[in-house]
MARFISE-156391 format. One line per field, with one value per residue (C-alpha): chain; z, x, y; residue in one letter; residue number from 1. Coordinates in Angstrom, 3 decimals, m for minus. Layout:
BEGIN
kette: c(A,...)
c3: c(Z,...)
c1: c(X,...)
c2: c(Y,...)
rest: c(a,...)
nr: c(NUM,...)
***
This chain:
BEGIN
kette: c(A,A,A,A,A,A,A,A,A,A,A,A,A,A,A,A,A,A,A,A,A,A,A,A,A,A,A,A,A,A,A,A,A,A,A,A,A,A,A,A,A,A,A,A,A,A,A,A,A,A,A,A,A,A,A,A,A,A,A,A,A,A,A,A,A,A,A,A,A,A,A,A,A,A,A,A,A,A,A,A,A,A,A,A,A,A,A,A,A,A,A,A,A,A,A,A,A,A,A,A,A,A,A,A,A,A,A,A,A,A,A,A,A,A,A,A,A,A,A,A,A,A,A,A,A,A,A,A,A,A,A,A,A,A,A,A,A,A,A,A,A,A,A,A,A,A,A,A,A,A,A,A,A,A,A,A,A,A,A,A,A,A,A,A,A,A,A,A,A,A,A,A,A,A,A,A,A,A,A,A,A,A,A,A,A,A,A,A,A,A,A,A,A,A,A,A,A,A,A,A,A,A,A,A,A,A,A,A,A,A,A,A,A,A,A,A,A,A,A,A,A,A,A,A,A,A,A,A,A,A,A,A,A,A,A)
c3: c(m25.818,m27.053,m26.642,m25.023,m22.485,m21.548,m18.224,m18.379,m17.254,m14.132,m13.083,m13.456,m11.887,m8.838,m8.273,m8.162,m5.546,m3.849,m3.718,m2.048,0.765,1.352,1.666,3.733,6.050,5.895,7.024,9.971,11.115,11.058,13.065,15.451,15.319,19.024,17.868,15.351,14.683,14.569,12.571,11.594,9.722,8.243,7.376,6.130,3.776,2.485,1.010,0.037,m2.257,m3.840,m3.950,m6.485,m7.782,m9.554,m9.915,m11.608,m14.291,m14.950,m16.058,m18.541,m19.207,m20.511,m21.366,m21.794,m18.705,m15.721,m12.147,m10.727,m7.587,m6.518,m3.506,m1.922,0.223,m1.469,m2.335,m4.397,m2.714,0.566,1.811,3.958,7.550,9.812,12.527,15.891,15.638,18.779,18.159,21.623,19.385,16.701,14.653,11.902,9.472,7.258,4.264,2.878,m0.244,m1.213,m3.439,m2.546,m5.061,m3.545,m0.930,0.077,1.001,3.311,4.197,5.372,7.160,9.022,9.970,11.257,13.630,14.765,15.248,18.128,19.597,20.090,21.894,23.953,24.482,25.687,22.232,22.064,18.821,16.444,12.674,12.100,9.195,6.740,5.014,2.927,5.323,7.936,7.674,7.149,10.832,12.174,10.429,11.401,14.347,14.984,13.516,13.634,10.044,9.777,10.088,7.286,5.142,5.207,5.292,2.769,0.331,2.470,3.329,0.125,m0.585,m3.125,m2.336,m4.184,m3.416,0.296,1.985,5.120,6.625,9.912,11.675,14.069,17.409,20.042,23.005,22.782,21.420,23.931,24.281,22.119,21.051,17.343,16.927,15.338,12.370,12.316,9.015,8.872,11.017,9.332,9.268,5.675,7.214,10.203,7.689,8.704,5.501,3.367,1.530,m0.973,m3.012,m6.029,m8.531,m11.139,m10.293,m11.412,m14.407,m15.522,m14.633,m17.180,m20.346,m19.114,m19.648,m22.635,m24.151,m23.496,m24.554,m28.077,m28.805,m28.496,m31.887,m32.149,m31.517,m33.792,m31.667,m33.967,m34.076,m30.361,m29.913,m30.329,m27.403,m24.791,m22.550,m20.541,m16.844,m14.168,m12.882,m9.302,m9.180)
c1: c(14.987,17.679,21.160,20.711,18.716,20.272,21.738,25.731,27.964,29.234,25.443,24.793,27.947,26.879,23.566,25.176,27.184,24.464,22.585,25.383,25.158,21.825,22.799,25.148,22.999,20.127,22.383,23.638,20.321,18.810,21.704,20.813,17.055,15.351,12.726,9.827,8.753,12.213,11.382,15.513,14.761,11.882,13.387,16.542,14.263,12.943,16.208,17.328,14.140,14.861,17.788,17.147,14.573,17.138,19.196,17.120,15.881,19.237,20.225,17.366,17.513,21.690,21.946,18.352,18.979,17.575,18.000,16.746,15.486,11.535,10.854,7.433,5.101,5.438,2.414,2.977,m0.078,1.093,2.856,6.283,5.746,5.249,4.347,5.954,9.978,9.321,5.629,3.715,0.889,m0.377,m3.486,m3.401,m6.330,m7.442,m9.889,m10.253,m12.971,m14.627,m17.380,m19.810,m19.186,m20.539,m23.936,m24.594,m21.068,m20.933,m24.542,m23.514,m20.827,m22.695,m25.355,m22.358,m21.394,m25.193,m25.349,m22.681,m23.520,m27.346,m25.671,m23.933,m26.648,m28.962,m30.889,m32.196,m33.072,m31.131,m31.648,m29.021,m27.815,m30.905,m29.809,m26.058,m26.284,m27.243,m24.703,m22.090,m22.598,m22.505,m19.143,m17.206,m19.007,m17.469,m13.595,m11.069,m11.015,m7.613,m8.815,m11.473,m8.913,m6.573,m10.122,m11.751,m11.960,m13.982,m16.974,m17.458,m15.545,m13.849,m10.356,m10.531,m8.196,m6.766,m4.975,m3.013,m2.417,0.046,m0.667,1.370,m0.093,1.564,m0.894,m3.342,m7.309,m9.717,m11.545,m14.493,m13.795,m13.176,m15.728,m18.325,m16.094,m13.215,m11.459,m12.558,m9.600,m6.427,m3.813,m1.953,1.035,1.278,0.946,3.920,3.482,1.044,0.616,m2.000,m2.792,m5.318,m5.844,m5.261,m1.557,m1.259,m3.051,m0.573,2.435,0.364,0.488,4.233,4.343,2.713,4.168,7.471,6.573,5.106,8.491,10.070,10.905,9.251,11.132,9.959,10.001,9.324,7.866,8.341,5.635,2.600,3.759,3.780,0.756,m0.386,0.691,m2.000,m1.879,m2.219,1.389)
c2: c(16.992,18.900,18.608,22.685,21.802,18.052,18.165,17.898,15.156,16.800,17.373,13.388,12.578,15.262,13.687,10.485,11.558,13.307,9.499,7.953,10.981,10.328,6.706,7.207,9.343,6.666,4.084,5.843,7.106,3.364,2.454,5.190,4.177,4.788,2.782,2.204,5.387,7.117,10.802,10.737,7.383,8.908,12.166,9.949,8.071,11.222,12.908,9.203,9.235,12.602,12.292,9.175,10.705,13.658,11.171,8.960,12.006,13.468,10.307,9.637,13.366,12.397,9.085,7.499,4.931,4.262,2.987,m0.140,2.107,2.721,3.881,2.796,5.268,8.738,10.698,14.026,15.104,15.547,18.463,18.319,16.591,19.509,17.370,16.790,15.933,12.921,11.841,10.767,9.136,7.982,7.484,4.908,5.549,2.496,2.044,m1.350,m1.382,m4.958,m6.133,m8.968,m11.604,m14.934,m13.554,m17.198,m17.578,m14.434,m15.366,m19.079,m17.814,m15.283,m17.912,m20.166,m17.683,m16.740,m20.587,m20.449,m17.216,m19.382,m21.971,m19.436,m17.832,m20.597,m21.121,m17.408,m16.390,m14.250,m13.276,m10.564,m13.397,m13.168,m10.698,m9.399,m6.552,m8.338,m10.507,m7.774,m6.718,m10.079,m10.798,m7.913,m7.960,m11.301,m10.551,m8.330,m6.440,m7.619,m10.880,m10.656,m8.977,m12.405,m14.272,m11.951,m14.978,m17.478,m14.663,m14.217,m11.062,m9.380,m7.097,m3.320,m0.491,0.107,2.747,2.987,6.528,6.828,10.908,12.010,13.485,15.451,13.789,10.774,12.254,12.138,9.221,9.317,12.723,11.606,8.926,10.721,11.988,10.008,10.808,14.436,16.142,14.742,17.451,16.616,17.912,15.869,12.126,10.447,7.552,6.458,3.218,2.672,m0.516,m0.605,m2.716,0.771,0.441,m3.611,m2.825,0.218,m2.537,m4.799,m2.503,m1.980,m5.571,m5.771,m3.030,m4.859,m8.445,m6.749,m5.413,m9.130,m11.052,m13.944,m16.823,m19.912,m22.963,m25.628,m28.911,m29.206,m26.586,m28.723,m30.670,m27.925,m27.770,m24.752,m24.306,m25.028,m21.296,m22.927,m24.744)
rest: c(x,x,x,x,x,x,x,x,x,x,x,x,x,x,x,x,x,x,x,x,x,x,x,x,x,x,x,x,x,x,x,x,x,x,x,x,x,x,x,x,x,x,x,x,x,x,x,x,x,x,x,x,x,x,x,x,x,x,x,x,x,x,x,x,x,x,x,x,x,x,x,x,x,x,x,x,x,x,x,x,x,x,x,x,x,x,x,x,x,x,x,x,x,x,x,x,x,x,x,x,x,x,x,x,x,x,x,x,x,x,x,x,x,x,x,x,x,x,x,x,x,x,x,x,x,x,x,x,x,x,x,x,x,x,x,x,x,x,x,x,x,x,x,x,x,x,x,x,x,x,x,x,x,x,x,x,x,x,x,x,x,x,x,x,x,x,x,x,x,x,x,x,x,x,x,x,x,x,x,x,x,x,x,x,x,x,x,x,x,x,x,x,x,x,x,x,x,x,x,x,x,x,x,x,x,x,x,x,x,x,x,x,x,x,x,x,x,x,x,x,x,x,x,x,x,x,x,x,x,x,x,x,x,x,x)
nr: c(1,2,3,4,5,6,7,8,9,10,11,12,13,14,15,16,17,18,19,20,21,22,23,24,25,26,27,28,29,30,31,32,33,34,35,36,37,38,39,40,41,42,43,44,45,46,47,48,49,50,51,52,53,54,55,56,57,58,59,60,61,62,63,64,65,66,67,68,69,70,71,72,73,74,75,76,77,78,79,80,81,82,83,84,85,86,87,88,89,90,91,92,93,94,95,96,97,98,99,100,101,102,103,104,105,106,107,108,109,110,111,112,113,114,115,116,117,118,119,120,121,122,123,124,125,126,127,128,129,130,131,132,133,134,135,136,137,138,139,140,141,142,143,144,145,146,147,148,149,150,151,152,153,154,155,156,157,158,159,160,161,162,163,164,165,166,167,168,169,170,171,172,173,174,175,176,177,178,179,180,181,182,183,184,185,186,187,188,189,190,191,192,193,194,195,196,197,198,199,200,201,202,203,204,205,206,207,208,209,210,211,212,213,214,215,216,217,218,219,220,221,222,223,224,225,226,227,228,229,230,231,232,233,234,235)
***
C-alpha cells in the first residue's frame, strides 16, 4: 500500500479512542444487564466489535501490527438485527452434522437400549436395532441430542460442522404451527447470534501454524536429541 493511501496517525490514534468508548459502553450496559438476553448487551457487543475491527485495520493499514482481539459470533452474512428491542421469545435453531464411523458400535448400543425397553415392556418384541438407520431412531429416540453430542463418541459417531442460531420473536409460535418446515421461516434480520463450528476453520488455524513454524530457524539440539521420545498425545 502506499504511503498516499495509509491511514494517518491521528486516524489510528481516533479509532483507538473510539475502542475504549465502546468499552466503556459495554461495560456499563453488562452492569445494567436485565437478564440473559439483554438487546443493550448485545447491541454493546456489536459497536465493541467494529469498533476493533477499524481499529484493528488502521493499524495494520499504518504500522503492520495487530491486536490480540477476536471477537466470536459475527457473520458478514447477516444483516443488522431488526428484530424486537425486548424479545418475548425465542427460537434456537440447531444443526449438528456426523458421520457413522464404527456401525456395530451405534448398532450395539441401540440393541442395549431395545434390550431394556423389552423388559419394560414385558418381553415384547422389538427390532428397530437391526439396522444403522434403525438404530439411528432408537438412539435419539432414547437421548436428548445434547446428550449424544457429549456421547457422540460411544454410538459410534463422528462430530462435522455445527451451527447454533438464536431468532428473536415478538410472541411464542403456535404450537405445531412450525413443525412441518422448521428452518424455512427464519427472518435474517431478527438472528440475535450465531455460532458455527467446522472443522474448515481448525484447518485454516493449521496452515497459520504451519506457515509460522516454517519461518522458525532451526535450532540444532545436539547429541541430546537422540534421547528424546515422542509425547503420548493422551497425557
Amino acid at each position: 500500500m502506499s504511503d498516499a493511501a495509509q491511514p494517518t496517525a491521528a486516524e489510528v490514534r481516533a479509532a483507538a479512542e473510539a475502542v475504549k468508548t465502546a468499552l466503556d459502553r459495554h461495560l456499563a450496559a453488562v452492569e445494567r444487564r436485565s437478564g440473559e438476553d439483554d438487546p443493550a448487551v448485545y447491541e454493546a457487543f456489536n459497536q465493541l466489535a467494529a469498533a476493533a475491527e477499524v481499529y484493528d485495520e488502521l493499524l495494520y493499514e499504518r504500522y503492520d501490527e495487530v491486536t490480540p482481539f477476536e471477537i466470536p459470533g459475527g457473520d458478514d452474512s447477516l444483516p443488522p438485527y431488526a428484530g424486537p428491542e425486548e424479545p418475548n421469545a425465542l427460537s434456537v435453531l440447531i444443526r449438528r452434522d456426523y458421520s457413522v464411523v464404527e456401525p456395530q458400535r451405534l448398532l450395539a448400543q441401540a440393541q442395549r437400549v431395545e434390550a431394556v425397553d423389552r423388559e419394560d415392556l414385558g418381553g415384547r418384541d422389538e427390532d428397530g436395532a437391526s439396522t444403522v438407520h434403525g438404530a439411528l431412531g432408537v438412539l435419539f429416540g432414547e437421548f436428548e441430542p445434547d446428550e449424544i453430542a457429549s456421547r457422540h463418541k460411544e454410538f459410534g459417531l463422528e462430530e462435522g460442522d455445527s451451527t447454533l442460531w438464536v431468532t428473536a420473536a415478538d410472541d411464542p409460535a403456535e404450537p405445531g404451527e412450525w413443525l412441518e418446515a422448521p428452518f424455512d421461516e427464519v427472518d435474517p434480520e431478527r438472528v440475535v447470534c450465531r455460532f458455527d463450528v467446522s472443522a474448515v476453520f481448525d484447518e485454516e488455524d493449521d496452515e497459520e501454524d504451519d506457515e509460522d513454524a516454517d519461518g522458525l530457524d532451526e535450532v540444532d539440539l545436539g547429541e541430546d536429541e537422540q534421547d528424546l521420545e515422542p509425547l503420548d498425545a493422551d497425557r
